[in-house]
C-alpha positions as CSV (number, residue, x, y, z in Angstrom):
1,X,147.5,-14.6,22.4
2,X,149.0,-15.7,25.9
3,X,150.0,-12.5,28.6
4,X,152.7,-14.8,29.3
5,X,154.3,-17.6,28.2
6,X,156.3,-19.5,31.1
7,X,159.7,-20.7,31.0
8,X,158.9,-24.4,31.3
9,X,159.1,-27.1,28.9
10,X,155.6,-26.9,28.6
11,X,155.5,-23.1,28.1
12,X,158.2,-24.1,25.4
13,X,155.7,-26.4,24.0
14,X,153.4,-23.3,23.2
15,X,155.8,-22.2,21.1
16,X,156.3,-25.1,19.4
17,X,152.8,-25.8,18.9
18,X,152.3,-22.5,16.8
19,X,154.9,-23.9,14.8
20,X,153.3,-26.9,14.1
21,X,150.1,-24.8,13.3
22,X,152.4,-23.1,10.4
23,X,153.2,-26.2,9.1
24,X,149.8,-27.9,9.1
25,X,148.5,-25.2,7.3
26,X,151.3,-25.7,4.7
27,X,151.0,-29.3,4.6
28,X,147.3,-28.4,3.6
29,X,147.9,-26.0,1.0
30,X,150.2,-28.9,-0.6
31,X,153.8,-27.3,-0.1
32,X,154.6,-30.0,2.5
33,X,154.7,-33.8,1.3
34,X,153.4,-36.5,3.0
35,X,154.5,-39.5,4.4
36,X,153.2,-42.8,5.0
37,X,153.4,-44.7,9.1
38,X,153.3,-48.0,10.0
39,X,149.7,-48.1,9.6
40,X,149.2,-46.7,5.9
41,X,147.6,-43.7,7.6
42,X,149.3,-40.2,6.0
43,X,150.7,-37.7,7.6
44,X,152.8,-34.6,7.0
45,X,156.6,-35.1,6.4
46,X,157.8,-32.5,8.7
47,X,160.0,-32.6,12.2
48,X,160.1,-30.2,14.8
49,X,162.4,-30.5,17.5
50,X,163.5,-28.2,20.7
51,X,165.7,-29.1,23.2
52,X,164.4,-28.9,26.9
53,X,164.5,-26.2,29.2
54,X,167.0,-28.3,31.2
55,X,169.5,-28.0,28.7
56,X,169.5,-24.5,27.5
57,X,172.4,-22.4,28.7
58,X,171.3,-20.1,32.4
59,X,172.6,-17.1,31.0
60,X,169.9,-17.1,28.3
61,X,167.3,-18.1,30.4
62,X,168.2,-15.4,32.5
63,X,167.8,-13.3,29.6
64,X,164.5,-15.3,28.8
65,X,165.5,-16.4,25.0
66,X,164.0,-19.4,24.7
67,X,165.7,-22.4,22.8
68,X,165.8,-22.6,19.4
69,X,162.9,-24.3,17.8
70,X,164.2,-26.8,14.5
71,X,161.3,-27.1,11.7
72,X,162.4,-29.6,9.1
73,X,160.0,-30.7,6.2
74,X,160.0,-32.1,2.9
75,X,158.8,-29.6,0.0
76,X,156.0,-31.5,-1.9
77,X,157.2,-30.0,-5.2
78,X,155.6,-30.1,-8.1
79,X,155.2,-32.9,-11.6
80,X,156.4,-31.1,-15.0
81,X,156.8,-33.5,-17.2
82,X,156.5,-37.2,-17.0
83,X,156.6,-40.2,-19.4
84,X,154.2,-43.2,-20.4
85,X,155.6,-46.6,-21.8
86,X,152.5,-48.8,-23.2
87,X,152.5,-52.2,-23.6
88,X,150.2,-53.8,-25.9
89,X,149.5,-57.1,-25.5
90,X,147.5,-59.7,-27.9
């Protein structure tokens, strides 16, 4: 929804953060696992990385193509089959 979206790392971060949006929405609809931090809580197991707008090459920021944006996740899958081993104990 933005007229423009500047050429700046955060402008880049715009991008990214629609992205994100895509995956939270996927991570909700239970196509993207989770993961567990340091402090139990659980979050989506996805990555999204982008390099800076330092880095990218001047000829395609002259050309205003913005650096490519990396989305890594892990697919939650699903259980179809699965095994039980009782014990009965006395």
């Amino acid at each position: 929804n933005n007229a423009r979206v500047p050429y700046t790392n955060p402008g880049i971060q715009i991008l990214v953060d629609g992205v994100e949006a895509i995956l939270n929405r996927a991570f909700i609809a239970g196509l993207v696992a989770d993961t567990q931090n340091d402090d139990g809580d659980y979050l989506p197991a996805y990555e999204v990385k982008v390099e800076r707008v330092e880095a990218v090459l001047e000829s395609r920021r002259r050309q205003r193509i913005a650096p490519q944006i990396q989305a890594c996740f892990r697919y939650a899958g699903a259980v179809h089959y699965t095994s039980v081993a009782y014990t009965m104990n006395f």
